[in-house]
C-alpha positions as CSV (number, residue, x, y, z in Angstrom):
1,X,25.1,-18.5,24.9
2,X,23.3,-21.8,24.0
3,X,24.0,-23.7,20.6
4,X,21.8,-24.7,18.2
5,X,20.6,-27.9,18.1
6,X,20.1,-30.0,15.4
7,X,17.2,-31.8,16.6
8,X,15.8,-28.2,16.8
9,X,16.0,-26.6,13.7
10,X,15.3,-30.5,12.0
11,X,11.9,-30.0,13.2
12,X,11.3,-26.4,11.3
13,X,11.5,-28.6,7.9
14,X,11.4,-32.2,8.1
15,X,12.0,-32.5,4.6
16,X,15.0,-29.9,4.4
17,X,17.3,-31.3,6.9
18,X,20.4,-30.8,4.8
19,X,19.6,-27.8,3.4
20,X,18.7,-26.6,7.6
21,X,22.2,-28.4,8.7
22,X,23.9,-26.0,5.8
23,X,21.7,-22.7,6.6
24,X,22.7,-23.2,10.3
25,X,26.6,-23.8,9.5
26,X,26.8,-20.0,7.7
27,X,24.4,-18.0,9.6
28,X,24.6,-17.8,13.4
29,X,23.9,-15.9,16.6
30,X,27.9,-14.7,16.7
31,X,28.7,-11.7,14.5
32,X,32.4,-13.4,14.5
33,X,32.0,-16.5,12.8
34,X,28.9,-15.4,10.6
35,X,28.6,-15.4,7.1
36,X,28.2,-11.7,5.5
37,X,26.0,-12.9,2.8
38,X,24.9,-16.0,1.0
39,X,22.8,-17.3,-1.7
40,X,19.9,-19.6,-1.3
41,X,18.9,-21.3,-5.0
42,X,16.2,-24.1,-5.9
43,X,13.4,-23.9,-8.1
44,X,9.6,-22.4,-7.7
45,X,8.3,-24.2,-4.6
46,X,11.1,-26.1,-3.3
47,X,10.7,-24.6,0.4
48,X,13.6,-21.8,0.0
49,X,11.4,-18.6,1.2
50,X,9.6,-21.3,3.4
51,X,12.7,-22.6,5.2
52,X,14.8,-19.6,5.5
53,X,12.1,-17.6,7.3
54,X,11.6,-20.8,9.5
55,X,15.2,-20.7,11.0
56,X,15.3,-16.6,10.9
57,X,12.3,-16.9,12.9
58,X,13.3,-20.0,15.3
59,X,16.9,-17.2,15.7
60,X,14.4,-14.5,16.5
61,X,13.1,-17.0,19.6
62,X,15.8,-18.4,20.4
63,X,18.9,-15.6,20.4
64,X,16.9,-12.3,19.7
65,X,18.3,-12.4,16.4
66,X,16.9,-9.1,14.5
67,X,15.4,-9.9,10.9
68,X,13.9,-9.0,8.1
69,X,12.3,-9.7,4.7
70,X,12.3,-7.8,2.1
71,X,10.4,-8.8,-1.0
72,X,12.2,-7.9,-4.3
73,X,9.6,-8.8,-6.5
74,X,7.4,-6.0,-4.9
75,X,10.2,-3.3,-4.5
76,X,11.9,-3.9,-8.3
77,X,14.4,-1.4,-7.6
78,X,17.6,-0.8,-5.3
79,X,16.7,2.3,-4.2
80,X,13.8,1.2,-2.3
81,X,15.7,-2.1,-1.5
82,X,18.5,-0.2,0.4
83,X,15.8,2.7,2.0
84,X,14.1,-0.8,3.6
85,X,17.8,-1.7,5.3
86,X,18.1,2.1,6.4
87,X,14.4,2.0,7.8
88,X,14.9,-0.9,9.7
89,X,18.3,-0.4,11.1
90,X,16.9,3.0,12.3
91,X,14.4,1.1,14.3
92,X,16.7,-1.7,15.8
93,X,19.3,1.5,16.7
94,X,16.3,3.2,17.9
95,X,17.6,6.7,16.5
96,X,17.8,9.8,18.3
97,X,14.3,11.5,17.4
98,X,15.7,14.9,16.9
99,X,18.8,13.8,14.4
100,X,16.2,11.8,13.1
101,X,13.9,14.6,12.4
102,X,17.2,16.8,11.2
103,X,18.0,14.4,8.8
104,X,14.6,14.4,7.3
105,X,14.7,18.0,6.8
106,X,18.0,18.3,5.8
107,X,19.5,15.4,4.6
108,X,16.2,14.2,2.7
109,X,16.9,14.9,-0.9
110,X,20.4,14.0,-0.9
111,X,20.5,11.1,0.9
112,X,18.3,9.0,1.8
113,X,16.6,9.6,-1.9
114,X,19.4,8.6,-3.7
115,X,19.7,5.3,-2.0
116,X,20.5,3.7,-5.2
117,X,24.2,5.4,-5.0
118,X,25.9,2.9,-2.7
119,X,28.6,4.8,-1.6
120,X,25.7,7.1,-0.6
121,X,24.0,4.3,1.4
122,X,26.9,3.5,2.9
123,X,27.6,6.9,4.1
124,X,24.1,7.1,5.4
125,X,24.2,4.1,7.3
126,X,27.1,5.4,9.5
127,X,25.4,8.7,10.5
128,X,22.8,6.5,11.7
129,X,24.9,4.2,13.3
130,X,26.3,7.2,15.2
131,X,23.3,8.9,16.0
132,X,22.0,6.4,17.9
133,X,22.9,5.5,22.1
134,X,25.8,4.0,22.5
135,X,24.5,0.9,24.7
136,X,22.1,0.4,21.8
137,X,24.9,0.2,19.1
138,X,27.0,-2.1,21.1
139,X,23.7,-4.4,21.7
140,X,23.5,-4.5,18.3
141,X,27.0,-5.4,17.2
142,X,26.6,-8.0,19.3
143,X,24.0,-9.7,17.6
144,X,23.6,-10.8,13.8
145,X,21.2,-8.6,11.8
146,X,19.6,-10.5,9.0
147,X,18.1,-9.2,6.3
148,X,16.2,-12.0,3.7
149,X,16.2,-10.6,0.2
150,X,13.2,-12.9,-1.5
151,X,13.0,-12.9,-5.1
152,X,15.8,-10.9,-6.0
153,X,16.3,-11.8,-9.3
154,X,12.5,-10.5,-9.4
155,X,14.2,-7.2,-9.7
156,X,14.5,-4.8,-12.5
157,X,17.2,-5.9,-15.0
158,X,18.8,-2.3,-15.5
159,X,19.3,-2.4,-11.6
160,X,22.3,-4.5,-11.7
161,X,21.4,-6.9,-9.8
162,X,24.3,-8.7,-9.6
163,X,26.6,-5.5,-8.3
164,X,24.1,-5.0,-5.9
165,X,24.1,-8.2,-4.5
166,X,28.1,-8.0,-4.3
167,X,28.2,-4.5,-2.6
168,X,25.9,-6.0,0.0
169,X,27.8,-8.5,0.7
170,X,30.7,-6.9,1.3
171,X,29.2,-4.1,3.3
172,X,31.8,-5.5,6.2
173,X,34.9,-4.0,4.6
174,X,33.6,-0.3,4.7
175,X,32.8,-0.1,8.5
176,X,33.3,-2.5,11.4
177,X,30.0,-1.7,12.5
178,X,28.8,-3.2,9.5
179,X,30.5,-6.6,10.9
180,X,27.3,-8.1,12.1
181,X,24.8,-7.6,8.7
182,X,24.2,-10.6,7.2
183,X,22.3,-10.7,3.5
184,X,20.3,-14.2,2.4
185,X,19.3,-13.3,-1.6
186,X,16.5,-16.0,-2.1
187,X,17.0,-17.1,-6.2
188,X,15.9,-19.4,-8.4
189,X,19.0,-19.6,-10.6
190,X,21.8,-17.9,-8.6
191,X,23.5,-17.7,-12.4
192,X,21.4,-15.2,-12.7
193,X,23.4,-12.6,-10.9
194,X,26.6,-13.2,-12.5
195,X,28.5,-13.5,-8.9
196,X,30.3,-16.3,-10.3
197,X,33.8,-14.6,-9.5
198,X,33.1,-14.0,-6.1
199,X,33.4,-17.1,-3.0
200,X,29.6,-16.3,-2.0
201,X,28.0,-19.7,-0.2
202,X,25.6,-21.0,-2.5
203,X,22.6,-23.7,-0.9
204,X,21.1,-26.0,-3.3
205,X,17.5,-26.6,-2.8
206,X,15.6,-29.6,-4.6
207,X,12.5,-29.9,-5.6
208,X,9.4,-31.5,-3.6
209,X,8.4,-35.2,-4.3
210,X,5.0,-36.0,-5.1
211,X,5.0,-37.8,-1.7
212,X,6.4,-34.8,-0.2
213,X,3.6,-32.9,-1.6
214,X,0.9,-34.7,-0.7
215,X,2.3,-34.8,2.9
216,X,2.5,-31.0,2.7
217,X,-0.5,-30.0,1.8
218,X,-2.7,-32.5,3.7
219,X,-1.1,-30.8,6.7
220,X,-1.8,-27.9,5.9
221,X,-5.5,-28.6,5.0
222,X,-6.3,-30.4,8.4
223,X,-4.1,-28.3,10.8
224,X,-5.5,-25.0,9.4
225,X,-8.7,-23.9,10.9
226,X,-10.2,-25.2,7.6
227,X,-10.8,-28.5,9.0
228,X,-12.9,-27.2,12.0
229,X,-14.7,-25.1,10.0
230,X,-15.6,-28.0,7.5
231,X,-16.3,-29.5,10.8
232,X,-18.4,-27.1,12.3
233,X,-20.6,-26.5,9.6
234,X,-21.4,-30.4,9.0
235,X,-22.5,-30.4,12.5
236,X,-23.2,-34.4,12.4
237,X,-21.9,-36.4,15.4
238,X,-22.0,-39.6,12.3
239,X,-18.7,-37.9,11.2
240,X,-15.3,-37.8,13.0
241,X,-12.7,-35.7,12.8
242,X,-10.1,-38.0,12.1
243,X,-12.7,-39.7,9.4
244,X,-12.8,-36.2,7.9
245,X,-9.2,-35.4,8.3
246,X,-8.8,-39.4,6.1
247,X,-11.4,-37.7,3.8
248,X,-9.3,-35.0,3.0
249,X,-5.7,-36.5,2.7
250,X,-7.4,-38.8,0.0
251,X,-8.9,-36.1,-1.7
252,X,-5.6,-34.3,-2.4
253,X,-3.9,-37.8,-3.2
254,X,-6.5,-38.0,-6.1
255,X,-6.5,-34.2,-6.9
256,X,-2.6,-34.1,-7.2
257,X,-2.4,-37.1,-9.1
258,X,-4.8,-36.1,-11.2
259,X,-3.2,-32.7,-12.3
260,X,0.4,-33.7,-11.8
261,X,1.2,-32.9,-15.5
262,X,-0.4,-29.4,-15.0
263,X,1.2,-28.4,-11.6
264,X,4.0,-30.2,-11.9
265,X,5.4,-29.5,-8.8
266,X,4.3,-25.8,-8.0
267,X,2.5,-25.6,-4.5
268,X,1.2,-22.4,-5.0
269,X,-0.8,-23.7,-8.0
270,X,-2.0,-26.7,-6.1
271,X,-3.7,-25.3,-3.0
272,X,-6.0,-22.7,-5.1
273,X,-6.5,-25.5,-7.6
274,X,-7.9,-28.0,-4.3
275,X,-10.0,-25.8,-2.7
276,X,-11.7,-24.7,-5.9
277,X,-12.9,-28.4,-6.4
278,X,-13.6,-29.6,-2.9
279,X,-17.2,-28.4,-2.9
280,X,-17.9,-31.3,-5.4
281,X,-16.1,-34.1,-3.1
282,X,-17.9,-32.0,-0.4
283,X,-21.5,-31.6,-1.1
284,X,-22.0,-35.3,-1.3
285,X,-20.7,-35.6,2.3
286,X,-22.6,-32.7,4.0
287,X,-26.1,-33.6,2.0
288,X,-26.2,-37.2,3.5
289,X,-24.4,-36.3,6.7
290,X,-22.3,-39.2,7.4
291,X,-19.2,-40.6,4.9
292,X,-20.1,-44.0,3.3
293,X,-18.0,-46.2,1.1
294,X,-19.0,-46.6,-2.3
295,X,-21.9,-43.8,-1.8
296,X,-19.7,-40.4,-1.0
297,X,-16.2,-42.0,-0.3
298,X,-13.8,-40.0,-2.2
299,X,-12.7,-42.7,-4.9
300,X,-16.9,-43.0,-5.5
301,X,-16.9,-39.4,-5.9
302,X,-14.0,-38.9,-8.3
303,X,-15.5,-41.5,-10.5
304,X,-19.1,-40.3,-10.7
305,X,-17.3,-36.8,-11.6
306,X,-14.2,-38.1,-13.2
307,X,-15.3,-36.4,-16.9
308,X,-15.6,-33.2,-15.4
309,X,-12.3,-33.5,-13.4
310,X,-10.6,-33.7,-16.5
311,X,-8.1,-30.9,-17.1
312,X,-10.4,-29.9,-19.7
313,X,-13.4,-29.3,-17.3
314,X,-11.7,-28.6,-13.8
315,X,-9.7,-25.5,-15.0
316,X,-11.0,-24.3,-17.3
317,X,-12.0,-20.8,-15.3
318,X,-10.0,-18.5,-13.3
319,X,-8.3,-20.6,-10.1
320,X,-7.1,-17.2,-8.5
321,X,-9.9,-17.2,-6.4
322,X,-9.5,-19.5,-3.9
323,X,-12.3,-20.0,-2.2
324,X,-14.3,-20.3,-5.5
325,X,-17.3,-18.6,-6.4
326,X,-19.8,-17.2,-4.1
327,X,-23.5,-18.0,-4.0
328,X,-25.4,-16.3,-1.5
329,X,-23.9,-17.4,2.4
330,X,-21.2,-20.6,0.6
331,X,-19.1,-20.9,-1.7
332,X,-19.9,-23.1,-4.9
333,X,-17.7,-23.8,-7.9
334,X,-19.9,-23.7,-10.3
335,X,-18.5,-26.0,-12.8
336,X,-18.3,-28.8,-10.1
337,X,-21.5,-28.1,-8.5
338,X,-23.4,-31.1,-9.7
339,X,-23.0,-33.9,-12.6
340,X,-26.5,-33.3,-14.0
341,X,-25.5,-30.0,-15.0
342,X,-22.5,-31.3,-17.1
343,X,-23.7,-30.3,-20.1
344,X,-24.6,-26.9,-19.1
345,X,-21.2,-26.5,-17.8
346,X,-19.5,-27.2,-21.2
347,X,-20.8,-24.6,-22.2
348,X,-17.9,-22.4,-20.0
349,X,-15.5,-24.7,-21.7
350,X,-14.3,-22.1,-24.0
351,X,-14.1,-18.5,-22.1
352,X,-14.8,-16.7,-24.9
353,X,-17.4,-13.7,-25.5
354,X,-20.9,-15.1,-27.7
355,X,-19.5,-12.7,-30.2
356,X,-16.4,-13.9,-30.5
357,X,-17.7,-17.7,-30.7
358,X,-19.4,-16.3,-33.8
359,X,-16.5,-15.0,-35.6
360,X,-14.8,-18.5,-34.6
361,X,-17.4,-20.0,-36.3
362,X,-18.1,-18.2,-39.6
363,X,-14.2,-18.2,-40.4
364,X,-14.5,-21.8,-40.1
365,X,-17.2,-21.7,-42.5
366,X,-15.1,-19.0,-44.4
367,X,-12.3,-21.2,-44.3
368,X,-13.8,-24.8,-45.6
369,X,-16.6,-23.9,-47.3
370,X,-16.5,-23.2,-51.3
371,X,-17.7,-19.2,-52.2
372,X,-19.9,-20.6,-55.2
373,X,-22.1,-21.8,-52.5
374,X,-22.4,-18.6,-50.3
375,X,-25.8,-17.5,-51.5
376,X,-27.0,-21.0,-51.4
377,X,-25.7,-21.0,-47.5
378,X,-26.3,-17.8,-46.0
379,X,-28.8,-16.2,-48.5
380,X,-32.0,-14.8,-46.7
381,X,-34.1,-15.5,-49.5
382,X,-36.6,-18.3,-49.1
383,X,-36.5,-19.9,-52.4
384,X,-32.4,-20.6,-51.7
385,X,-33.1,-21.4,-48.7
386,X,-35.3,-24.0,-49.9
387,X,-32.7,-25.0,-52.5
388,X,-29.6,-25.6,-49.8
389,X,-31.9,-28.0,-48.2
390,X,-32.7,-30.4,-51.2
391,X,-29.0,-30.1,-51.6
392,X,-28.2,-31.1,-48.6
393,X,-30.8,-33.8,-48.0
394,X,-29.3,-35.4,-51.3
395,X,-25.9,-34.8,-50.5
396,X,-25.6,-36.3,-47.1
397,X,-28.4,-39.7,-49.0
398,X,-25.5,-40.3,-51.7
399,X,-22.5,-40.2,-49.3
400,X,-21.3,-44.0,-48.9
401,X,-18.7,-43.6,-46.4
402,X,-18.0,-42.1,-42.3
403,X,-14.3,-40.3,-43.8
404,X,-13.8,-36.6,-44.1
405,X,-12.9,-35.0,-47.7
406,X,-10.0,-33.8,-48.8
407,X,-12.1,-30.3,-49.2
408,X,-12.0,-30.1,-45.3
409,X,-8.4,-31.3,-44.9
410,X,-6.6,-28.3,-44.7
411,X,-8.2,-24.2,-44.3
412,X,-8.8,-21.9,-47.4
413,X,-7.9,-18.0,-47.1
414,X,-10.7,-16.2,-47.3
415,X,-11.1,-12.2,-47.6
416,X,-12.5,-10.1,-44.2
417,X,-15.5,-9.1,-46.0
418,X,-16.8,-12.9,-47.0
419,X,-16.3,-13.8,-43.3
420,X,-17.9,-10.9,-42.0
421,X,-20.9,-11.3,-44.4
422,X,-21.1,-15.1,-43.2
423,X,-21.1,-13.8,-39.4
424,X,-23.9,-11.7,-40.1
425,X,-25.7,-14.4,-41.5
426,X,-25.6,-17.3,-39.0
427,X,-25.3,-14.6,-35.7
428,X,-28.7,-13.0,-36.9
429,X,-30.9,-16.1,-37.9
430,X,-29.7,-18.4,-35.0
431,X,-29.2,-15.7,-31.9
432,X,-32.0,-13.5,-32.0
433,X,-30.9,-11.4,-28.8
434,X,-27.5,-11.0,-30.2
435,X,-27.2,-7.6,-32.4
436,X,-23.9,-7.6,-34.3
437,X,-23.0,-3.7,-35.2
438,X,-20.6,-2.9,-37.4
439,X,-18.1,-1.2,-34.6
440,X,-15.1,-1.4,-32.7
441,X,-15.9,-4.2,-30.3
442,X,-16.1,-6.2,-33.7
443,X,-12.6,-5.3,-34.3
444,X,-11.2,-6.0,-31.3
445,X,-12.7,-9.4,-30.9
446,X,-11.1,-9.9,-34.8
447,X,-7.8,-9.0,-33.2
448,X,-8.2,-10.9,-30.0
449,X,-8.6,-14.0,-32.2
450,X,-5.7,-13.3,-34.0
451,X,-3.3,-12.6,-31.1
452,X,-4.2,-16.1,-29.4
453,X,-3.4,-17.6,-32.9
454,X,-7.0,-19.1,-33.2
455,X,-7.4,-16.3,-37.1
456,X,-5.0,-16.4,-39.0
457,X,-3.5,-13.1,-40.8
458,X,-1.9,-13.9,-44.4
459,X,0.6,-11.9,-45.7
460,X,0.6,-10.5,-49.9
461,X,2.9,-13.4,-50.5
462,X,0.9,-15.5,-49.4
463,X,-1.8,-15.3,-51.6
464,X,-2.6,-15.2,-54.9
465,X,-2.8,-11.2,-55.9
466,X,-1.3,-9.8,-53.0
467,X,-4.8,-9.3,-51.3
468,X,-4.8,-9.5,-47.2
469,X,-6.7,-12.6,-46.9
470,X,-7.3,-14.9,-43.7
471,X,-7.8,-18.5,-42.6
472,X,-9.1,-19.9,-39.1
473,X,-6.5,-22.0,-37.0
474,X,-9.0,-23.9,-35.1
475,X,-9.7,-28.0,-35.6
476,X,-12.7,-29.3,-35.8
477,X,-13.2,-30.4,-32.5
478,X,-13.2,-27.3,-31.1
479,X,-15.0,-25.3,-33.4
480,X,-17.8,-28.0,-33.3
481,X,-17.8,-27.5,-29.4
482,X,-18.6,-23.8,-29.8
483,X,-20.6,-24.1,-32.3
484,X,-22.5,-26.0,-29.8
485,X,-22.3,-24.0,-27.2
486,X,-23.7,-21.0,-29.1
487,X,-26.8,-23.7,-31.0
488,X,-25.4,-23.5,-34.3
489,X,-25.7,-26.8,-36.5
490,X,-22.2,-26.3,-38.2
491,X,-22.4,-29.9,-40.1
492,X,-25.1,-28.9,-42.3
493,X,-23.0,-26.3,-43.9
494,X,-20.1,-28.3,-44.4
495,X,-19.0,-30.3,-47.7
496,X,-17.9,-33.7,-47.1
């Protein structure tokens, strides 16, 4: 039987030699020497799931090494973990149809769906082992059968993950037909599963560099079919390929950097994150057909729309979707789409409902406006109306200096019927098409703002009388910015 060579399996994961080196020394072709179970750990994105499945498939190639991933996070529980083992042993043994059949019908209920008893697994798993042809069990135990458990600390916590993972690994001792199973459980924090006491292998993965990274994913972007399709639908012979495939190595270079403190180093937030803004760095490209310094280069491009690359800006909206939103026959992320329209796209800076940016707005003014001056404020009457204007005209002549008053230094509570009057005001005189009904939406928008912390809920003590009162937990910044966003001049009701 041929070794494995270590220029080989090197070239599965440039970047994870020594964890490949270590992967190779415990798992192997020979059921003898191989390693009955071990434990990969490393943080999110640090090429564990990546790597593993690399070398079980470069075994597969190679030595006609059976494997198989199972995917914790999805199954949660070891009942259907273990049915998954049974299922695919059955199909490596290839089982005698008719005890297969039998088993179904008879052996059904107690058996195979009460995997979660080990002992009963166990049992299970030699009945199939002898119901299958002898040449096929012998092929078998020839051969190391892997099974990759990803995630596996993804599971339920009243599974008992840790027993499970130690019963698995010492499925050798019941049978020796078990010799040859192999278990990789795939962690981030192999703590986790309290297997401290017991002399399991444990491979250390590190994180990515930024480098590394950028390497990574320019890769992927130019050898996926992404690049010819970017390609393709250019159609310009004034652009390369390999000036395109520079285009887009710069362009996640400057996206990484720019949202290094957000991502960190999570891949899988990355890539969604990149091909949600590359209609901005690639509109410019495709409208003049050709790629120009200091006209459409990347760097110009970036600068142009630096403001709206701003953490702020670029993700602000749901990055699930990858490919971005869809306009017609292309894909446009609307946000990005063009700088003109920046101010249009603050407006989605805040994803909130118009009703709710109401609320946020009167509880300011619930918050940091005094009561005496309600009817002066919000009154329909035309005469007050009239009166809150002279005020305010003279108010804003005699003020001598830029600084904020102590009166808007710090939120007053307010009671829910003052800030629901106030909400009734400003929603009905400045948003015409907006009808505010006194129902449960209202409520729940009340409660929405309260669970993300932006209303605040004050307790009797809190207050003077005991009365449930409330005060807004927004600075003015952002309550300006709404208030913006919805057309409401907020300054002229404030008291400086």
């Amino acid at each position: 039987m041929p070794g494995i060579g270590e220029n080989e399996i090197w070239n599965l994961n440039p970047y994870k030699n020594h964890e490949l080196g270590v992967l190779s020394t415990f798992i192997v072709p020979d059921t003898n020497i191989c390693a009955p179970g071990i434990i990969v750990e490393g943080p999110e994105s640090s090429g564990k799931t990546f790597t593993v499945i690399k070398y079980a498939n470069y075994l597969r190639k190679k030595f006609d090494v059976k494997w198989m991933q199972i995917k914790c996070d999805y199954c949660m529980t070891r009942r259907r973990v273990l049915r998954k083992v049974l299922e695919f042993m059955e199909e490596i043994l290839e089982v005698d149809p008719d005890y297969t059949e039998y088993r179904r019908r008879i052996h059904s209920s107690r058996q195979m769906s009460h995997c979660e008893n080990l002992s009963n697994f166990t049992y299970v798993l030699k009945h199939t082992f002898g119901s299958a042809l002898e040449n096929k069990v012998k092929e078998v135990r020839s051969q190391t059968v892997l099974f990759v458990l990803d995630r596996v600390d993804r599971m339920l916590i009243s599974e008992q993950i840790g027993e499970l993972c130690g019963a698995l690994t010492r499925l050798h001792e019941q049978d020796d037909l078990f010799q040859g199973i192999c278990f990789v459980f795939v962690v981030n924090r192999a703590d986790y599963l309290n297997l401290s006491t017991m002399s399991i292998p444990t491979i250390q993965f590190t994180g990515y560099t930024i480098e590394q990274i950028n390497n990574i994913i320019g890769k992927k972007f130019v050898s996926d079919e992404w690049l010819e399709a970017v390609y393709r639908d250019l159609d310009s012979a004034k652009i390369s390929k390999k000036q395109l495939q520079i285009f887009i190595r710069s362009f996640v270079e400057y996206i990484v950097k720019t949202y290094g403190s957000y991502f960190g180093h999570n891949i899988d937030m990355i890539i969604p994150a990149l091909r949600r803004l590359w209609p901005a760095f690639y509109e410019p490209i495709k409208a003049r057909g050709s790629i120009k310094p200091r006209v459409n280069d990347v760097l110009t491009t970036f600068m142009r729309k630096r403001r709206l690359l701003q953490t702020e800006y670029g993700l602000v909206t749901k990055i699930a979707d990858e490919n971005g939103i869809k306009v017609g026959d292309k894909f446009i992320s609307r946000e990005l789409q063009s700088p003109t329209k920046a101010n249009e796209n603050n407006k989605t800076r805040y994803d909130l409902p118009l009703r709710t940016k109401y609320i946020v707005v009167a509880s300011f003014l619930a918050s940091f406006t005094d009561p005496k001056y309600d009817m002066v404020n919000f009154s329909k009457n035309r005469e007050l109306r009239s009166n809150r204007r002279v005020r305010y005209k003279r108010r804003k002549t005699n003020t001598s200096n830029e600084t904020m008053g102590t009166k808007l230094m710090s939120p007053k509570p307010f009671s829910l019927e003052r800030m629901l009057a106030i909400l009734r005001s400003v929603a009905t005189e400045f948003d015409v098409g907006q009808v505010l009904a006194d129902d449960v939406q209202l409520q729940n928008d009340i409660s929405t703002l309260t669970s993300l912390k932006m209303l605040i809920k004050m307790g009797a003590h809190d207050t003077i009388g005991g009365a449930t009162k409330w005060r807004t937990n927004m600075e003015w910044s952002a309550v300006r910015q709404i208030a913006n966003d919805v057309g409401f001049k907020i300054e002229n009701y404030l008291q400086y």
